[in-house]
Gaussian input, Z-matrix of N, CA and C with variables (Angstrom, degrees):
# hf/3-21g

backbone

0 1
 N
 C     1     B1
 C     2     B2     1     A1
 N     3     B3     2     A2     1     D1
 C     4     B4     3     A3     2     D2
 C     5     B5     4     A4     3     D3
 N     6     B6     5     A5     4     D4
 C     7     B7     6     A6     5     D5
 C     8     B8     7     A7     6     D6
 N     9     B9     8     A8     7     D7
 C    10    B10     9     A9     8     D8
 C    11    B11    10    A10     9     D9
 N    12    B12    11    A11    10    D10
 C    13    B13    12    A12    11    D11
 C    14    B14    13    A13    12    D12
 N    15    B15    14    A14    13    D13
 C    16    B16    15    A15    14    D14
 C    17    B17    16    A16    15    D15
 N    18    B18    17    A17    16    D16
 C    19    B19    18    A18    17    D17
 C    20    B20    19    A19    18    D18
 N    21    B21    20    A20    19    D19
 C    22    B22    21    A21    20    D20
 C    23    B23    22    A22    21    D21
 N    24    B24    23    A23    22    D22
 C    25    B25    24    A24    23    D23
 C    26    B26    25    A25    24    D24
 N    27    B27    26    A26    25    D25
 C    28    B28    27    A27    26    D26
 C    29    B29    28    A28    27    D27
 N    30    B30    29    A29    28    D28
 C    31    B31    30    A30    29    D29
 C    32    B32    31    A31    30    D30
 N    33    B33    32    A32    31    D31
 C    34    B34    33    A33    32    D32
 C    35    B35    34    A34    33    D33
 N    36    B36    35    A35    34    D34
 C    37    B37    36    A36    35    D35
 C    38    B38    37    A37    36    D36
 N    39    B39    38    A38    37    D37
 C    40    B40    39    A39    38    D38
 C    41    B41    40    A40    39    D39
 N    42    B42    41    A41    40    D40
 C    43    B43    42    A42    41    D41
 C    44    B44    43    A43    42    D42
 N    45    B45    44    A44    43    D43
 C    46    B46    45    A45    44    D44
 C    47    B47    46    A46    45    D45
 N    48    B48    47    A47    46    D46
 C    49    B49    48    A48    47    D47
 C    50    B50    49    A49    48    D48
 N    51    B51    50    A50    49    D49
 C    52    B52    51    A51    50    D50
 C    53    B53    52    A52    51    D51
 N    54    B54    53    A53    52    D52
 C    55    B55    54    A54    53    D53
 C    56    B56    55    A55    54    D54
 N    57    B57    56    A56    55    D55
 C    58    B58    57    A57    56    D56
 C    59    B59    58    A58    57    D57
 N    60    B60    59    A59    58    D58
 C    61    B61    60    A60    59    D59
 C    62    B62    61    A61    60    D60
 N    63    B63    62    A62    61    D61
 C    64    B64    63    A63    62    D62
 C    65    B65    64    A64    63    D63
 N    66    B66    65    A65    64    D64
 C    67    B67    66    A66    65    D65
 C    68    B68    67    A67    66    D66
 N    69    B69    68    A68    67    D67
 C    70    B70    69    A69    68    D68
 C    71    B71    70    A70    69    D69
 N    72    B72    71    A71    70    D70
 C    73    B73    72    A72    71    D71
 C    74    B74    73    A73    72    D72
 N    75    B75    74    A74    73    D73
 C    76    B76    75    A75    74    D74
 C    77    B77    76    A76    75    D75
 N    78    B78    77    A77    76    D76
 C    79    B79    78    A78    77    D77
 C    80    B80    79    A79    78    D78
 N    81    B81    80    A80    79    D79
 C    82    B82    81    A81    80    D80
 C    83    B83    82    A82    81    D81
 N    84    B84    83    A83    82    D82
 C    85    B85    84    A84    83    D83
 C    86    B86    85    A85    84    D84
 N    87    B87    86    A86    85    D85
 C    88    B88    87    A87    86    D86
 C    89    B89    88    A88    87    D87
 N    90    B90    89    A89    88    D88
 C    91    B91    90    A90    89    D89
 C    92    B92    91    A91    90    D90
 N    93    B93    92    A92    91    D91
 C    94    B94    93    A93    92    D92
 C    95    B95    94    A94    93    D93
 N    96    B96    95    A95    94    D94
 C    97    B97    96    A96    95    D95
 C    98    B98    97    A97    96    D96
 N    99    B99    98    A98    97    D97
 C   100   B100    99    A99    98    D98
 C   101   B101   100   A100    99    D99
 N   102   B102   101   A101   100   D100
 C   103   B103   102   A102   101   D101
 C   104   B104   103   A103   102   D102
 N   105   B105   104   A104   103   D103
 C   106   B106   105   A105   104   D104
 C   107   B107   106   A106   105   D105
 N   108   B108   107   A107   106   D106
 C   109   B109   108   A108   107   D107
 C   110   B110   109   A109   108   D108
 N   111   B111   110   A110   109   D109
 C   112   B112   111   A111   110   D110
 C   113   B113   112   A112   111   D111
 N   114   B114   113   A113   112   D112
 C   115   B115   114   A114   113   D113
 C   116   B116   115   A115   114   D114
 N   117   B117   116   A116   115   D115
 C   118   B118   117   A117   116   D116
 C   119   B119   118   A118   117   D117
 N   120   B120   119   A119   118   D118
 C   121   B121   120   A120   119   D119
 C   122   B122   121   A121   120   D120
 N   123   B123   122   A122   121   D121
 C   124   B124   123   A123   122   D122
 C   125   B125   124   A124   123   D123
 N   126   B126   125   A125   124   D124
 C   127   B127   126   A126   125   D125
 C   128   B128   127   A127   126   D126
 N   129   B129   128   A128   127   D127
 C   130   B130   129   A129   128   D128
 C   131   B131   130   A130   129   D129
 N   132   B132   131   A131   130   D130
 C   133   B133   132   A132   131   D131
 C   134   B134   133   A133   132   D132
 N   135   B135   134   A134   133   D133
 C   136   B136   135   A135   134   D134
 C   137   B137   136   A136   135   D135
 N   138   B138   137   A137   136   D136
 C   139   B139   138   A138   137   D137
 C   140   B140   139   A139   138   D138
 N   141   B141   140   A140   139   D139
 C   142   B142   141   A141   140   D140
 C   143   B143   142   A142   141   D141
 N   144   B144   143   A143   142   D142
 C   145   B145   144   A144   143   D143
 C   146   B146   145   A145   144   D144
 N   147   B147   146   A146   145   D145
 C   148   B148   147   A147   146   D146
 C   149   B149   148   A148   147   D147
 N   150   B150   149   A149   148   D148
 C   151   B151   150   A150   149   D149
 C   152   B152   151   A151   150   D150
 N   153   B153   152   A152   151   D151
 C   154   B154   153   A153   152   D152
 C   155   B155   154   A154   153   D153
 N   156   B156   155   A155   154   D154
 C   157   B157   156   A156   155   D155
 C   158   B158   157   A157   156   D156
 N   159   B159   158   A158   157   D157
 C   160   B160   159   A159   158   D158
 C   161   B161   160   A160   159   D159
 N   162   B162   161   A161   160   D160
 C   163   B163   162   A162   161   D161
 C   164   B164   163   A163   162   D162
 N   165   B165   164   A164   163   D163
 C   166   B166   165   A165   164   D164
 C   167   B167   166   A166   165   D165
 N   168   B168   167   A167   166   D166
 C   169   B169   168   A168   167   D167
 C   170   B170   169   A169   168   D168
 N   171   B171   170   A170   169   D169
 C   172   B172   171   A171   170   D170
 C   173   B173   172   A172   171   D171
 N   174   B174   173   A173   172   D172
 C   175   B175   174   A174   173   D173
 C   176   B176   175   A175   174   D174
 N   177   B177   176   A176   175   D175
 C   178   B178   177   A177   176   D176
 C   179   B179   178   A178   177   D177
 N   180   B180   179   A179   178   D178
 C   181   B181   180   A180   179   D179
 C   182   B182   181   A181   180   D180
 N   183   B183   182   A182   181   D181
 C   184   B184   183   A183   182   D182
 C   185   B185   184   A184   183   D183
 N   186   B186   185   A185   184   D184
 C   187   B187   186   A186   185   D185
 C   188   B188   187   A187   186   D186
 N   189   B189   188   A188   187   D187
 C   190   B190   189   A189   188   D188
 C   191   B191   190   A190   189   D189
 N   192   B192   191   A191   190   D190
 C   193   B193   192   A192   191   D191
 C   194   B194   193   A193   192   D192
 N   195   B195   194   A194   193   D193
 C   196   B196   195   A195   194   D194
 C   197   B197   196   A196   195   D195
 N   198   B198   197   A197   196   D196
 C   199   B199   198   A198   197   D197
 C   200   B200   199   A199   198   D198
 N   201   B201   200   A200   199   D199
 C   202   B202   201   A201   200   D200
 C   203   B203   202   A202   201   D201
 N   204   B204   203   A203   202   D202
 C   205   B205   204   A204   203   D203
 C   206   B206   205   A205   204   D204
 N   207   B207   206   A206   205   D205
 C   208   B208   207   A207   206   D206
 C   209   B209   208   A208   207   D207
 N   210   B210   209   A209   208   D208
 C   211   B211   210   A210   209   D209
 C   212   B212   211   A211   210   D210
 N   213   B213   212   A212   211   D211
 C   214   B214   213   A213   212   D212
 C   215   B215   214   A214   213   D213
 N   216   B216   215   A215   214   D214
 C   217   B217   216   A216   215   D215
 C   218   B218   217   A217   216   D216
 N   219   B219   218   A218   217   D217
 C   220   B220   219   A219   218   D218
 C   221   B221   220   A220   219   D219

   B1=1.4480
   B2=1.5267
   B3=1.3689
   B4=2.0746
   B5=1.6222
   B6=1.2359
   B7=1.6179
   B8=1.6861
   B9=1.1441
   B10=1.6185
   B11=1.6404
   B12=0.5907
   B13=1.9347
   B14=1.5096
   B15=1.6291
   B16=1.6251
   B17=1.4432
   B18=1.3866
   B19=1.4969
   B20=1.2707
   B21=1.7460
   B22=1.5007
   B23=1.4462
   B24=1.2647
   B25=1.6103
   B26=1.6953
   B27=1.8874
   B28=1.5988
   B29=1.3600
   B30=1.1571
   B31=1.7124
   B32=1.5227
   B33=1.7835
   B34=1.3178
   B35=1.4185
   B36=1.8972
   B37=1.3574
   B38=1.5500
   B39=1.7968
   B40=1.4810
   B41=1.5000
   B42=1.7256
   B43=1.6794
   B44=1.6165
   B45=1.6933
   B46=1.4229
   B47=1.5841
   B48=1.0032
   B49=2.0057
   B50=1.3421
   B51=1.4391
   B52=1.4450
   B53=1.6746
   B54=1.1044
   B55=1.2705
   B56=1.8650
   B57=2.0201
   B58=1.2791
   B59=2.1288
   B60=0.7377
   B61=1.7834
   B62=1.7783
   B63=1.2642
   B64=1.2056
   B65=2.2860
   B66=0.9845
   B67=1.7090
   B68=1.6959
   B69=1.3662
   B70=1.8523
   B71=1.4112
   B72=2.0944
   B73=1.4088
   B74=1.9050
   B75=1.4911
   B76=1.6830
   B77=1.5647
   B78=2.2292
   B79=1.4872
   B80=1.5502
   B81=1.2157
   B82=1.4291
   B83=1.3622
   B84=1.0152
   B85=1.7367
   B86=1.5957
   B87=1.5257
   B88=1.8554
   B89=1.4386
   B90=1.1322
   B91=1.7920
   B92=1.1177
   B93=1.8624
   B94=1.3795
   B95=1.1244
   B96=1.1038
   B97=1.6609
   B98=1.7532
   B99=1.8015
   B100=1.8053
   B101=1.2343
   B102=1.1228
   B103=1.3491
   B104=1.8281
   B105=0.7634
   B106=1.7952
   B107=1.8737
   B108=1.3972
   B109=1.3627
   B110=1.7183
   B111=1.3497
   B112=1.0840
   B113=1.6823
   B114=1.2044
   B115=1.6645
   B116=1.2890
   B117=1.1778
   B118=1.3611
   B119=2.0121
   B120=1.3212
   B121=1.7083
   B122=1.7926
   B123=0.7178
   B124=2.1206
   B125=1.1267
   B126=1.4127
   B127=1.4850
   B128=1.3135
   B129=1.6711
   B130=1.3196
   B131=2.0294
   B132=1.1688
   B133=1.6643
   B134=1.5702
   B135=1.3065
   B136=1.5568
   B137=1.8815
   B138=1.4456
   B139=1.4228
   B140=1.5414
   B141=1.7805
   B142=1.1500
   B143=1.2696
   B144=1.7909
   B145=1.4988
   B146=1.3377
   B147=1.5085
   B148=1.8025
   B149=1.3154
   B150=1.1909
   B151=2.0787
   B152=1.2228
   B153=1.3632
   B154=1.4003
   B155=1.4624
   B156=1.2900
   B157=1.4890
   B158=1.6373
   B159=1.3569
   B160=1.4973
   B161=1.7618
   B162=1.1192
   B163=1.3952
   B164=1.6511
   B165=1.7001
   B166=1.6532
   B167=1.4783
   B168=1.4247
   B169=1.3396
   B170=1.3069
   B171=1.6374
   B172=1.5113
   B173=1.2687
   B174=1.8296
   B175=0.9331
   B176=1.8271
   B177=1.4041
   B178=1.3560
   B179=2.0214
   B180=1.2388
   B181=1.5539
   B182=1.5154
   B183=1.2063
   B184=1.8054
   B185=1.6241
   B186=1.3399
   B187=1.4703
   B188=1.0474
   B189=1.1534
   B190=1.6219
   B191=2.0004
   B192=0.8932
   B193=1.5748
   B194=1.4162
   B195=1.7159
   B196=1.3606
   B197=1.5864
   B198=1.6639
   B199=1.4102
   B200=2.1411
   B201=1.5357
   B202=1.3798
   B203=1.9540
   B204=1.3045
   B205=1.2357
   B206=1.6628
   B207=1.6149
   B208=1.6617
   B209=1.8631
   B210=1.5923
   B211=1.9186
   B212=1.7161
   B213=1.1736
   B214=1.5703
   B215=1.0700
   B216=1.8454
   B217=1.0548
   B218=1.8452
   B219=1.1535
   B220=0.9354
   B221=1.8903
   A1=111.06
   A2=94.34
   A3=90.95
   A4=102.51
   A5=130.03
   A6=116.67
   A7=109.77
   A8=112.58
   A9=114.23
   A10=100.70
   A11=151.02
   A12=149.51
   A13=80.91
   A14=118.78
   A15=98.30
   A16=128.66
   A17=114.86
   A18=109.27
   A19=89.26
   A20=145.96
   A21=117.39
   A22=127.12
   A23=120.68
   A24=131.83
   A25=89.15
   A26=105.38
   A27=87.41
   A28=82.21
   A29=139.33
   A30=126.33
   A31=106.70
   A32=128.45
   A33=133.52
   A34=113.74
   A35=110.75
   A36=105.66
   A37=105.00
   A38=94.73
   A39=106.20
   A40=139.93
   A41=95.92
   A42=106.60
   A43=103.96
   A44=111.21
   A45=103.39
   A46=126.13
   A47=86.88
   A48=115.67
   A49=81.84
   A50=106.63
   A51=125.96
   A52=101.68
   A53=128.66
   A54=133.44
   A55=101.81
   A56=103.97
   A57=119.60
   A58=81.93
   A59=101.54
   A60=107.83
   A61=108.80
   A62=123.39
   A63=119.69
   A64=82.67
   A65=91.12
   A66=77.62
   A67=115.80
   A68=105.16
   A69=79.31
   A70=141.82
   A71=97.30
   A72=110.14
   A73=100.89
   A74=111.34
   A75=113.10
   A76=102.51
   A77=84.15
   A78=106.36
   A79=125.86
   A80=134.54
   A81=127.76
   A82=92.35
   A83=148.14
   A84=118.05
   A85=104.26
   A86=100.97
   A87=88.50
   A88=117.34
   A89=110.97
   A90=107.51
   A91=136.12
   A92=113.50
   A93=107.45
   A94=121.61
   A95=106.30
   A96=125.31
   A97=95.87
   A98=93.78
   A99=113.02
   A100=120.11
   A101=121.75
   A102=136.36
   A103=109.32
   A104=150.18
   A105=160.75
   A106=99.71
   A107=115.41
   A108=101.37
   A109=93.40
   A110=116.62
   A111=120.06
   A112=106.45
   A113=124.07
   A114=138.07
   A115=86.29
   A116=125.62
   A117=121.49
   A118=121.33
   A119=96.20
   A120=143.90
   A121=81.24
   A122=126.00
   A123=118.82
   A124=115.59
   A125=126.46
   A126=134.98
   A127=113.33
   A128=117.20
   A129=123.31
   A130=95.11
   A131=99.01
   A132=80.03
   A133=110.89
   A134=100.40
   A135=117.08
   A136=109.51
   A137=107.29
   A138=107.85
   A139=118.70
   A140=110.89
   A141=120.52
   A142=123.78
   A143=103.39
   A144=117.99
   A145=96.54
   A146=113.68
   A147=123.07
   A148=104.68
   A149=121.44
   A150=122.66
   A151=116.39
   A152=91.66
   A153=110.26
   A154=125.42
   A155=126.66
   A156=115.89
   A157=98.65
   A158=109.04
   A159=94.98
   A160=94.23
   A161=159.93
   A162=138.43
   A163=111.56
   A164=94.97
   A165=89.64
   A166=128.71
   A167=117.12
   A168=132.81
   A169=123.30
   A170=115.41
   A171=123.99
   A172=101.12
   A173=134.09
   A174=139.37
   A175=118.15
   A176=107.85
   A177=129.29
   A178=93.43
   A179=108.09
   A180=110.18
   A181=104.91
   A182=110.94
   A183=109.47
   A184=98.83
   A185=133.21
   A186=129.84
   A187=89.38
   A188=148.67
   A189=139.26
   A190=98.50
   A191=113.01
   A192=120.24
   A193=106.64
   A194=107.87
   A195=114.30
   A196=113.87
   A197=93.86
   A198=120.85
   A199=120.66
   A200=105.87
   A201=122.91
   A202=102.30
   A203=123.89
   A204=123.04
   A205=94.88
   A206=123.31
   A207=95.76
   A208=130.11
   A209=88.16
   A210=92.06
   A211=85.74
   A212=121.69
   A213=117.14
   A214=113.12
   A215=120.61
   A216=129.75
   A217=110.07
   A218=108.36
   A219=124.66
   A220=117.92
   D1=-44.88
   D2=178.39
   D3=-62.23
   D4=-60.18
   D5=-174.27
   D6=-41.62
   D7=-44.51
   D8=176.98
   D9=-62.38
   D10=-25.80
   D11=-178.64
   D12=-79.52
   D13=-74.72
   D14=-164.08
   D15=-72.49
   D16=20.04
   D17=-178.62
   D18=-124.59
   D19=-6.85
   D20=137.55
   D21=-75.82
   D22=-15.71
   D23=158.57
   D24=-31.24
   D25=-73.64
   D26=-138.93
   D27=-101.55
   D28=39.90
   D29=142.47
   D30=-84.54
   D31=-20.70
   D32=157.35
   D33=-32.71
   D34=-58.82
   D35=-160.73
   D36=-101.15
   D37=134.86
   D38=175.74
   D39=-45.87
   D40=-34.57
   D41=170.83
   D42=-54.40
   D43=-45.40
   D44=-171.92
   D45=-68.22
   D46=-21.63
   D47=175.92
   D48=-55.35
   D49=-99.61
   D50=-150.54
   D51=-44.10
   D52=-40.81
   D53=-170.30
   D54=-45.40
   D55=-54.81
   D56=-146.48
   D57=-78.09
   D58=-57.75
   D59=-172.38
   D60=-51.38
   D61=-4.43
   D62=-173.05
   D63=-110.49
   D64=-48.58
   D65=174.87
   D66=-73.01
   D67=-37.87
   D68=165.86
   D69=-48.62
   D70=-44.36
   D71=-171.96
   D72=-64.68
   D73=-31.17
   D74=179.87
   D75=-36.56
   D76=-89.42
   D77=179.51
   D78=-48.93
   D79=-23.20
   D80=-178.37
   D81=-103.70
   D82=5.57
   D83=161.99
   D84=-98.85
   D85=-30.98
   D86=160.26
   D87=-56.62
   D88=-62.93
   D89=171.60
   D90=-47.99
   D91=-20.82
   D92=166.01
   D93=-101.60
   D94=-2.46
   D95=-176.45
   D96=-59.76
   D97=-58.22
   D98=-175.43
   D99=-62.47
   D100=-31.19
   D101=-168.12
   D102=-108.43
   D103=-31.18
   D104=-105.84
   D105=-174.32
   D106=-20.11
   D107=-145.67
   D108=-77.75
   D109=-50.22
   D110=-158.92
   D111=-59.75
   D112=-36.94
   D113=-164.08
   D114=-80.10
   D115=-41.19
   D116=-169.75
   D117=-49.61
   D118=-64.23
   D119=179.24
   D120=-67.89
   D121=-63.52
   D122=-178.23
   D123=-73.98
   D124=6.51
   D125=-177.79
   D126=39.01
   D127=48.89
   D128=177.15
   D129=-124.08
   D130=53.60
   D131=158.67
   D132=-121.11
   D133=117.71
   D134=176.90
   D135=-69.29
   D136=173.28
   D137=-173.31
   D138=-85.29
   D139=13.25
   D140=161.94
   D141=-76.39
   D142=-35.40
   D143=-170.55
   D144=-62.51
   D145=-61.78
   D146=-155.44
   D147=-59.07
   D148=-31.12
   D149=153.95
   D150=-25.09
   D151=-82.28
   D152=161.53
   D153=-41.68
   D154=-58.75
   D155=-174.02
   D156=-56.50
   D157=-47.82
   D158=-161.30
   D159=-71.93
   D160=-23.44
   D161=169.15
   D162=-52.14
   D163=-21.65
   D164=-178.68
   D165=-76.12
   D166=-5.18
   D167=165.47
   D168=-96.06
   D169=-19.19
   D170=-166.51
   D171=-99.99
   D172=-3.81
   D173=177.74
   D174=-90.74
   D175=-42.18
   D176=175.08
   D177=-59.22
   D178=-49.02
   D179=-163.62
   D180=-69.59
   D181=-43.90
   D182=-170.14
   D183=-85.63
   D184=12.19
   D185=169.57
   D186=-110.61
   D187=-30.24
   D188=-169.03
   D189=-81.12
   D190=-47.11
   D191=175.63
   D192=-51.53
   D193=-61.57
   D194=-169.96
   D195=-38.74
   D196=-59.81
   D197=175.50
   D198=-37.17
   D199=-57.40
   D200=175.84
   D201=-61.37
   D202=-51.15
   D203=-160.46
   D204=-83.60
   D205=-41.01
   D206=166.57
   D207=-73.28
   D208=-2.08
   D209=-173.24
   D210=-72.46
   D211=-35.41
   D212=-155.93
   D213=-53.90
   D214=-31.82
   D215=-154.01
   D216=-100.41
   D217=-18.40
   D218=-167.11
   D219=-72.68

């Protein structure tokens, strides 16, 4: 429960925002690039994929947060 208090702490601050959203757009366009690219480019991505793609950016972002709010403590 306390890590959840400190990872809305630093979803509060913008540096940490901006920090986590500049590593999603990195890491999730590599990953969807790898994963998404081909369906993409063949105009076969169904509304399962785009789930998916978008978990593929929201995953990079909430590890980058996780990551900043346990360095804090450390």
């Amino acid at each position: 429960m306390r890590q959840l208090k400190k990872m809305k702490h630093t979803l509060a601050q913008q540096h940490c925002r901006a920090t986590a959203l500049r590593v999603a757009l990195f890491v999730g366009t590599v990953l969807f690039s790898l994963n998404h690219g081909s369906a993409l480019m063949n105009d076969e991505m169904s509304q399962q994929r785009w789930i998916s793609g978008i978990l593929t950016y929201m995953v990079p972002f909430m590890v980058s947060i996780h990551g900043q709010s346990s360095r804090k403590t450390a």
